[in-house]
C-alpha positions as CSV (number, residue, x, y, z in Angstrom):
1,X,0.0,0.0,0.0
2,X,3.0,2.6,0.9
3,X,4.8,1.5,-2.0
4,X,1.5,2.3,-4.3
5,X,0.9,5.4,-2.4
6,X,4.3,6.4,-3.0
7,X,4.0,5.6,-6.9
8,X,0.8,8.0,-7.0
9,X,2.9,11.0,-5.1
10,X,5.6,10.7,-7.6
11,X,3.6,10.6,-10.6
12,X,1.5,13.6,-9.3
13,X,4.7,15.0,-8.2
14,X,6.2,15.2,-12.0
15,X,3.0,16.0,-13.7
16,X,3.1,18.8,-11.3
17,X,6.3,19.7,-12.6
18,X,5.0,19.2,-16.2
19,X,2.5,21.8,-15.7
20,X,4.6,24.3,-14.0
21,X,7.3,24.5,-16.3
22,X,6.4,26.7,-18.7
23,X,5.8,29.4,-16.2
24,X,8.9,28.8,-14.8
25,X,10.9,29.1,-17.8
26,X,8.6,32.3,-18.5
27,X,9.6,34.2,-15.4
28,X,13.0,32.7,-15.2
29,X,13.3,34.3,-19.0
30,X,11.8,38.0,-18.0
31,X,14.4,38.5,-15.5
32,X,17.3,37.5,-18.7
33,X,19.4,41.1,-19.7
34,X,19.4,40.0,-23.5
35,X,19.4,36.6,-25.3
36,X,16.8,33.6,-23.9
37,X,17.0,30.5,-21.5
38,X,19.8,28.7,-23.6
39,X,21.7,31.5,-23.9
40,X,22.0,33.9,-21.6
41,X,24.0,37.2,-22.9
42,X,25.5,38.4,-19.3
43,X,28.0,40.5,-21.2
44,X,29.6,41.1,-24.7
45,X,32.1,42.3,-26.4
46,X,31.9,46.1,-28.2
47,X,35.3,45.0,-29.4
48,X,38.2,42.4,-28.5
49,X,40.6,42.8,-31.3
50,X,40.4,38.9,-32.5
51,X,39.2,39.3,-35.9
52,X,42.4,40.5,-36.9
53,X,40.7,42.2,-40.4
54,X,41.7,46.3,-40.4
55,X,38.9,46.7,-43.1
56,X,36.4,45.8,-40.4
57,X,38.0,47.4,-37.6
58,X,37.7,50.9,-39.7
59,X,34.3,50.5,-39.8
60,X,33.7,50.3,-36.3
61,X,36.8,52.2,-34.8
62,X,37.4,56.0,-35.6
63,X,41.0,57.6,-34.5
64,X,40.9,60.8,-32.4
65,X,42.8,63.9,-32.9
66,X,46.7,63.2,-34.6
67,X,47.0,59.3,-34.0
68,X,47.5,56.0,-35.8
69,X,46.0,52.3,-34.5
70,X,47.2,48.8,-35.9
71,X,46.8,45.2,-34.7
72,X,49.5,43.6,-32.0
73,X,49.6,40.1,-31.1
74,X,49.7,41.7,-27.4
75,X,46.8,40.9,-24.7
76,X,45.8,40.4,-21.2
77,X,43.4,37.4,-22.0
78,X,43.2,36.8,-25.6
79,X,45.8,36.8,-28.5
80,X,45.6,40.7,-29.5
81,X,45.2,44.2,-29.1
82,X,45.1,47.3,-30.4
83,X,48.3,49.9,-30.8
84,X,46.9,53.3,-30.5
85,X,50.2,55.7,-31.7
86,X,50.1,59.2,-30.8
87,X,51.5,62.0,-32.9
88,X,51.7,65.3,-30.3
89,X,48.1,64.9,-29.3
90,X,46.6,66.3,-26.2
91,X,44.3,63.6,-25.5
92,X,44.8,60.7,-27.8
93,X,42.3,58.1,-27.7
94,X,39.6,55.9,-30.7
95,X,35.9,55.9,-30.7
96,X,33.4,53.3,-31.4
97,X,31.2,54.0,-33.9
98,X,28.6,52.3,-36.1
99,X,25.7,50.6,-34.8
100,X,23.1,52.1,-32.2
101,X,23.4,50.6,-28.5
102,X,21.4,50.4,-25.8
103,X,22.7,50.1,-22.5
104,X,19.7,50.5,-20.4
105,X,20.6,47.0,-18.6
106,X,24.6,47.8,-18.5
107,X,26.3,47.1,-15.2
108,X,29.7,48.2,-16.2
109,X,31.7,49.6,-19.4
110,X,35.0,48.0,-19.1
111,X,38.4,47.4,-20.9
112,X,42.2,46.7,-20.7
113,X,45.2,49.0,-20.9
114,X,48.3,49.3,-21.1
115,X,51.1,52.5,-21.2
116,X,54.8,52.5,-20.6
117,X,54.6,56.6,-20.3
118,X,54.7,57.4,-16.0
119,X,53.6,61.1,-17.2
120,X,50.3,60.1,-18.2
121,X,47.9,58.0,-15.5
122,X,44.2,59.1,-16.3
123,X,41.6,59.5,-19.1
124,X,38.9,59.4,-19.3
125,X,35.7,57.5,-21.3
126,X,32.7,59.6,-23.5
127,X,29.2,58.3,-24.0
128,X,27.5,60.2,-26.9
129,X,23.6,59.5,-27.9
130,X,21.3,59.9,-30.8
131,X,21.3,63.6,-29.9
132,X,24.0,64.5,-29.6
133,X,24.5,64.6,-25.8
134,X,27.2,63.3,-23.9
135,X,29.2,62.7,-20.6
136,X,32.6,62.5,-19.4
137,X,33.7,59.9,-17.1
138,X,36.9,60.0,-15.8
139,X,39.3,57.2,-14.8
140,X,42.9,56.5,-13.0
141,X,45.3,54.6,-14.9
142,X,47.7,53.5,-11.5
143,X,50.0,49.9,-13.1
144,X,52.2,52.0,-15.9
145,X,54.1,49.4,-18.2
146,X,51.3,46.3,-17.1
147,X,47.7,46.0,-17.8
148,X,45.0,47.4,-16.1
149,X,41.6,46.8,-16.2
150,X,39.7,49.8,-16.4
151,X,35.6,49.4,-14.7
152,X,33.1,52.0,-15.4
153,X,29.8,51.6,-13.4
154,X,26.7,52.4,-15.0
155,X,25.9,54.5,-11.3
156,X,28.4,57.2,-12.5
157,X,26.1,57.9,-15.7
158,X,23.4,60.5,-15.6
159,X,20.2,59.2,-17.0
160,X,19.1,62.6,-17.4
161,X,22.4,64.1,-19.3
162,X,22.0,61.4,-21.9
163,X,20.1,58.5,-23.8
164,X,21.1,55.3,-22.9
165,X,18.4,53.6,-24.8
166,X,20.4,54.9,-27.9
167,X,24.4,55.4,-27.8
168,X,25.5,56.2,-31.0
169,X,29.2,56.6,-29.7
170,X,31.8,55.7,-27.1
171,X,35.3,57.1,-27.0
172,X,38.4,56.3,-24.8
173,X,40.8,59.1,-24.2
174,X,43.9,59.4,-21.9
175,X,45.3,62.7,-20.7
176,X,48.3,63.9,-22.4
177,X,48.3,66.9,-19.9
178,X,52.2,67.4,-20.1
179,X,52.4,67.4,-23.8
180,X,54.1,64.5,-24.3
181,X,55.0,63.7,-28.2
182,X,55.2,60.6,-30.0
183,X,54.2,57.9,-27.4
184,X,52.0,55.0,-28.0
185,X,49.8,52.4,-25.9
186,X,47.5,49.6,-25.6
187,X,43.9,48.8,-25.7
188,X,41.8,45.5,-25.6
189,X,39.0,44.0,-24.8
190,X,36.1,47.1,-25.2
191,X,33.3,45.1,-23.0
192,X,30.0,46.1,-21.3
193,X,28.6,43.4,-18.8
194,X,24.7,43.1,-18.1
195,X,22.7,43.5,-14.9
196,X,22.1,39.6,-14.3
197,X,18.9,39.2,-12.8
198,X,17.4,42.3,-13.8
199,X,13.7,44.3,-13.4
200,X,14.2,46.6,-16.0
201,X,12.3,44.2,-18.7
202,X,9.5,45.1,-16.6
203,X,10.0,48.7,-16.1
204,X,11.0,48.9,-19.9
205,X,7.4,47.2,-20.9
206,X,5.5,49.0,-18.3
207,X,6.8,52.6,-18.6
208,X,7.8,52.4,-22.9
209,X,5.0,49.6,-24.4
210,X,1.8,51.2,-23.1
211,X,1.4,48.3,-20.7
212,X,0.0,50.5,-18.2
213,X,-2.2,51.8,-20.1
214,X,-3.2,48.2,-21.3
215,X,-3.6,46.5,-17.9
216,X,-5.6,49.9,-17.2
217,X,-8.2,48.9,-19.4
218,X,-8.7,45.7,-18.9
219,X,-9.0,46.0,-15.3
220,X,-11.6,48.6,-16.3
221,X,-13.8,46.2,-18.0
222,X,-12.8,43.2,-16.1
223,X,-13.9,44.9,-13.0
224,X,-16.7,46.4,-14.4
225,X,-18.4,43.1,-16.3
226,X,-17.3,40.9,-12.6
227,X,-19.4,43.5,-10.5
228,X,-22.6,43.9,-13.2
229,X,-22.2,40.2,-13.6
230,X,-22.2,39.3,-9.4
231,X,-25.2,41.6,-9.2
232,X,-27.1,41.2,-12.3
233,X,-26.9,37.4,-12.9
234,X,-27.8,36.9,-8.9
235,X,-30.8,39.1,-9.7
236,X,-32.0,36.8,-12.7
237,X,-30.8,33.4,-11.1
238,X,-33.4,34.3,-7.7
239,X,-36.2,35.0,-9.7
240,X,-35.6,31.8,-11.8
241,X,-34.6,29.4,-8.9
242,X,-37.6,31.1,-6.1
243,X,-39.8,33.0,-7.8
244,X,-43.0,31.7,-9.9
245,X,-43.6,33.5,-13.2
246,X,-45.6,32.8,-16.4
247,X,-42.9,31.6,-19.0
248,X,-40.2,30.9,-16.3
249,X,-39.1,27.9,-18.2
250,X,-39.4,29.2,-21.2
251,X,-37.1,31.8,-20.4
252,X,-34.7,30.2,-18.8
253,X,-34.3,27.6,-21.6
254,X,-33.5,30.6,-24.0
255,X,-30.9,31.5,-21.2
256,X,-29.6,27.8,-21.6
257,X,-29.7,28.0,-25.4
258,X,-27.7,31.2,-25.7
259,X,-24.9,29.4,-24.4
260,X,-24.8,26.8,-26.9
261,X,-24.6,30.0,-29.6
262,X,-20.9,30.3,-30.8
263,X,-19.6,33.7,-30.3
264,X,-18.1,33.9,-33.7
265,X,-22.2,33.9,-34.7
266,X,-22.6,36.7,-32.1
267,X,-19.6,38.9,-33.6
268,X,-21.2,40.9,-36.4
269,X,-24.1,41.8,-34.7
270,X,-22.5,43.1,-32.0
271,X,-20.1,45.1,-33.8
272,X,-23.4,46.6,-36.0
273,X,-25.2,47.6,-33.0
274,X,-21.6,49.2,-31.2
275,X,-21.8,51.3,-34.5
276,X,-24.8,52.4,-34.7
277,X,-24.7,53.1,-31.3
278,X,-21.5,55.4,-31.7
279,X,-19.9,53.5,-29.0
280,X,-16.7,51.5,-31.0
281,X,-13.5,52.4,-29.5
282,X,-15.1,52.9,-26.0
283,X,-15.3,51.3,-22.6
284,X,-18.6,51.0,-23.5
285,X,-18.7,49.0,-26.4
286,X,-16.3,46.8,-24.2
287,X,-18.7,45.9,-21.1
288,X,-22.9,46.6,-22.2
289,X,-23.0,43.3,-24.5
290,X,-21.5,41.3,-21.4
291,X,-23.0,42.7,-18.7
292,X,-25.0,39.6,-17.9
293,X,-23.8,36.3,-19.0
294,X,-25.7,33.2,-19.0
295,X,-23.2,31.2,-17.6
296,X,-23.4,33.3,-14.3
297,X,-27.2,32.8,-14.4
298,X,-27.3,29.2,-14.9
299,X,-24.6,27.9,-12.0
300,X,-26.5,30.7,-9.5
301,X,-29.7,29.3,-10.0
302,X,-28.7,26.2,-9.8
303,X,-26.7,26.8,-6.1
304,X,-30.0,28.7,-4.9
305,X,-32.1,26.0,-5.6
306,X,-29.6,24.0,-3.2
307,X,-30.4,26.5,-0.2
308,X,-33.4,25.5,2.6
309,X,-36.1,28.1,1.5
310,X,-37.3,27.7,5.2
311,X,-34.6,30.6,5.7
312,X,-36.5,32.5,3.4
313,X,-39.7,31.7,4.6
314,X,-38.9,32.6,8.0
315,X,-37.4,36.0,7.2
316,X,-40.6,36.9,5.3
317,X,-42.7,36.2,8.1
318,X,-40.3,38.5,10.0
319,X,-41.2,41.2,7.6
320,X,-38.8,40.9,5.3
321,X,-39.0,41.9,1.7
322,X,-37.8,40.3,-1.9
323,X,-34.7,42.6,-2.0
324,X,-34.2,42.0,1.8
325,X,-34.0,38.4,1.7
326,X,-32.0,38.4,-1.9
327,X,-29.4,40.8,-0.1
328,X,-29.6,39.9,3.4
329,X,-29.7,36.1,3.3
330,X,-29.6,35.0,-0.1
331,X,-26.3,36.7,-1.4
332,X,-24.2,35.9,1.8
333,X,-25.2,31.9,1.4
334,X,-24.3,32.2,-2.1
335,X,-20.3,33.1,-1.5
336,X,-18.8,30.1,-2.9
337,X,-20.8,30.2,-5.4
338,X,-20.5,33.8,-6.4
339,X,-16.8,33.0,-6.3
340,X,-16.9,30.4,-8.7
341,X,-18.7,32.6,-11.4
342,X,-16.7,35.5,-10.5
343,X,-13.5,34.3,-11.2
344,X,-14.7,32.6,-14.3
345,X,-16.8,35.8,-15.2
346,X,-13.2,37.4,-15.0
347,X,-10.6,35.3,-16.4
348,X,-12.5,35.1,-19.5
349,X,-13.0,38.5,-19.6
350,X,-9.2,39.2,-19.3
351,X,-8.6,36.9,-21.3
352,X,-10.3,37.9,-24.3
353,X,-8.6,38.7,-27.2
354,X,-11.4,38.4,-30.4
355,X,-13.7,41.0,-29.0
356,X,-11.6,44.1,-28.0
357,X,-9.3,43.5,-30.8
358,X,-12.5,44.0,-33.3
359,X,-14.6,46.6,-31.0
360,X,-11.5,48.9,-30.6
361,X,-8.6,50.9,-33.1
362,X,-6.9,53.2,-31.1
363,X,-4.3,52.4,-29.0
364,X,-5.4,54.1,-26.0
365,X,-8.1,51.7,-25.8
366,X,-6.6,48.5,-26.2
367,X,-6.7,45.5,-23.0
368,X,-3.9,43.6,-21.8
369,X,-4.9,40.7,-23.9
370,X,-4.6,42.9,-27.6
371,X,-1.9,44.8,-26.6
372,X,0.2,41.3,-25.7
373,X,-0.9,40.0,-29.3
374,X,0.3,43.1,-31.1
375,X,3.5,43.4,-29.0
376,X,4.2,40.0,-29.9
377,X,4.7,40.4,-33.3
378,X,7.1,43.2,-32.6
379,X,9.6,41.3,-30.4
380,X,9.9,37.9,-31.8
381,X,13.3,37.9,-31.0
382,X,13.5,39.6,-28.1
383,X,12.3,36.9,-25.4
384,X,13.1,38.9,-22.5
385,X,10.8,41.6,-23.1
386,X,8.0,39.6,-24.4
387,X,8.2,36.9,-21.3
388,X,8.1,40.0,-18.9
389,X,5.0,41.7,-20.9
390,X,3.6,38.1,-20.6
391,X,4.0,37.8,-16.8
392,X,2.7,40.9,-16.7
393,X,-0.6,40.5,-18.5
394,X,-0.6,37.0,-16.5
395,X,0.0,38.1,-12.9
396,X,-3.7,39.5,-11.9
397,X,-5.1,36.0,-13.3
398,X,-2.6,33.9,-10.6
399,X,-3.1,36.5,-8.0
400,X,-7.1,36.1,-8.1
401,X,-6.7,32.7,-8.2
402,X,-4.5,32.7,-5.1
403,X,-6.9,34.5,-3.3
404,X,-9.9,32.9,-3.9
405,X,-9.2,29.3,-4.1
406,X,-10.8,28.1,-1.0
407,X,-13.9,29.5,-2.3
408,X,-13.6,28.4,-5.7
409,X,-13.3,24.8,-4.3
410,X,-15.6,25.1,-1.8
411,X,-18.0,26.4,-4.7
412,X,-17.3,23.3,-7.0
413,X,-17.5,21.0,-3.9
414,X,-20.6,22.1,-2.7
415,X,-23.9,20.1,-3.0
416,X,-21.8,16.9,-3.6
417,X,-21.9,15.4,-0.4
418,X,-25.7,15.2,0.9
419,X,-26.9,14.0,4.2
C-alpha cells in the first residue's frame, strides 16, 4: 500500500512539474538582460581585437585627434590588441562607432590597458547618444608598463544628461596633460557586462510599451463586467430558482440556449449595434453586451435552488421583503458560489482577445490581452521583453486565483456530499 501510495505521489509530483514548467521558464526568461533561456547574454564584447581584419576594424573604430591604430599580437586574456600611436596629441584616444546601443541593462563599461609613459595615468571615457548629448567619465590609470583593467559603473552615468536607450558613440581618451610627443599604448578588450537578474524588462514594458495603459483597461472592464455580472446574474438566477412566473421555463431555456450559440455567430451583430450606437472604441462598447452572462445565471440558479427556502420563509414572516431576503440572506449563502462565477466571469473576460481586438482601433483603448498579441509580433526575438510583458498581463489572473481558491473549491465542492 505505501509502496503504491508512494507511486501516485511521484507521478502527481512530475506531472506537477510538467505543468509548472512553462511558467517557470517564462519568469525565469523576463528577468534574462538579453538573449533567452539557452543563452543567456551576461555581457559582450563592443570589441576584443580577435578578428584581426583592419577593413572591419575601420568600420567600427574612428581615430581621435593626430594618432595612428594597428593590430599587436599583445593581450591580457586573448591573443591581441590594439596599438593606439600618438602624434603630439593632447588627449589621444579611438571611438566606437557604427551601430546604435542600448545600455539601459549595462552594469559596467570596461576594458584593458596598457602604457609605458609614467607622465600620463588618467583619461577618461565619453558616451555620446542619438542627440548628440554626452558625458565625461573619468578614470585612473595606476600599473604604468602592465595592464590594467579599467571598470566604469553604469551609477556614474546620468540618465538625465543622456540617452542610454540609444548610444551612437563611445570614446576612450587618456590625458596627455604634459604634452608628451610621440608615445603609444595599448587597448583591448572594449566590453559592457549586463545586470544579471534584472527588473528593468519590466520597467521597460510598463513605462515604454503602453502596458500601463493596457492593464488599465482591462482591469476597467474586467472589473466592471465581474461587479454587473455578481449583481445582475444573482438578480436573474433568484427569480428563476424562487420565484414563480408565467414563461419561467421558457425563459430560462433561452438562457440555456444562448450558451450553446458560438460567439463567432454573435460577432457581427455586435459590432453593427456598437456602430450604430456610436460607441466603437469605447469602454462602452467593451462591457454593455457582457453585462450579464448566461453562464453566471445558470450555476447561480442552480446553487439557490440547493439552499433551505425555510430561511427564506422565516425571514418573510419576519417582515422581510424580496430585496431584503436576496441581499440579506440569499447573497451571503451564495459566496462560494459567487466565487466560482466571478473568477470565471473574469478570467474570461481578461482573457479575451477576439472581441476588444474587433470593438476597438486606437491604441489608447486597447486591454492587456490585444496589446500582448500586437507586442508579440514586434519582439519575436527579443524573449526577455516579451516573457516579462507576458507575466505581466498573466500576474492578476494567478493573484485572483491565489486569493480565492478556498472559495472556488468550496463552490465546485458544494452540493456533492448530501446528508
Amino acid at each position: 500500500m505505501n509502496i503504491k501510495k508512494n507511486i501516485i505521489f511521484l507521478i502527481s509530483f512530475m506531472i506537477l512539474i510538467i505543468f509548472l514548467l512553462p511558467l517557470v521558464i517564462m519568469i525565469y526568461t523576463s528577468f534574462i538582460p538579453q538573449g533567452n533561456m539557452t543563452n543567456i547574454v551576461k555581457e559582450f564584447y563592443l570589441n576584443d581585437f580577435e578578428a584581426g581584419y583592419m577593413s572591419v576594424l575601420k568600420r567600427t573604430i574612428s581615430p581621435l585627434g593626430s594618432t595612428n591604430y594597428s593590430l599587436v599580437k599583445e593581450s591580457p586574456e586573448t591573443s591581441q590588441s590594439l596599438l593606439i600611436e600618438s602624434k603630439s596629441e593632447k588627449n589621444p584616444g579611438i571611438k566606437m562607432i557604427g551601430s546604435t546601443r542600448d545600455l539601459r541593462k549595462m552594469d559596467n563599461f570596461n576594458f584593458w590597458i596598457k602604457l609605458d609613459t609614467s607622465e600620463i595615468n588618467n583619461g577618461f571615457v565619453i558616451f555620446e547618444d542619438i542627440n548628440g548629448n554626452s558625458q565625461r567619465i573619468p578614470f585612473l590609470y595606476n600599473n604604468q608598463g602592465q595592464w590594467e583593467q579599467i571598470v566604469i559603473s553604469k551609477k556614474d552615468l546620468n540618465k538625465e544628461q543622456i540617452n542610454l536607450k540609444y548610444i551612437t558613440g563611445i570614446s576612450i581618451i587618456l590625458k596627455n596633460e604634459k604634452g608628451i610627443l610621440d608615445f603609444d599604448f595599448l587597448i583591448d578588450d572594449i566590453q559592457i557586462q549586463n545586470q544579471y537578474p534584472t527588473l528593468l524588462n519590466y520597467i521597460i514594458v510598463w513605462n515604454e510599451e503602453m502596458f500601463g495603459r493596457y492593464m488599465l483597461n482591462s482591469f476597467i472592464v474586467s472589473g466592471t463586467i465581474l461587479i454587473s455580472n455578481l449583481l445582475f446574474s444573482s438578480m436573474v438566477a433568484y427569480a428563476f430558482a424562487r420565484r414563480d412566473f408565467k414563461g419561467k421555463n421558457v425563459l430560462f431555456a433561452i438562457v440555456l440556449i444562448t450558451m450553446m450559440i458560438p460567439f463567432q455567430a454573435t460577432t457581427i451583430p455586435i459590432f453593427i449595434l456598437m456602430k450604430n450606437l456610436n460607441l466603437l472604441d469605447t469602454y462602452f462598447a467593451l462591457i454593455l453586451p457582457q453585462l450579464v452572462t448566461p453562464f453566471g445565471i445558470f450555476i447561480l440558479k442552480q446553487y439557490i435552488e440547493q439552499l433551505p427556502i425555510e430561511i427564506e420563509q422565516a425571514a418573510v414572516v419576519d417582515g422581510a421583503g424580496p430585496f431584503t431576503v436576496f441581499f440579506k440572506i440569499i447573497l451571503p449563502l451564495s459566496t462560494p458560489a459567487l466565487a466560482v462565477m466571478g473568477i470565471n466571469t473574469f478570467i474570461t473576460t481578461w482573457n479575451d482577445l477576439f472581441m476588444p481586438l474587433i470593438l476597438t482601433s486606437s491604441r489608447e483603448m486597447r486591454t492587456a490581452q490585444v496589446g500582448l498579441a500586437l507586442y508579440q509580433q514586434l519582439t519575436q526575438l527579443q524573449w526577455p521583453y516579451l516573457m516579462s510583458a507576458t507575466t505581466i498581463v498573466g500576474l492578476p489572473i494567478m493573484i485572483a486565483f491565489l486569493i480565492f481558491q478556498k472559495q472556488i473549491i468550496s463552490g465546485i465542492t458544494a452540493g456533492s456530499v448530501k446528508g
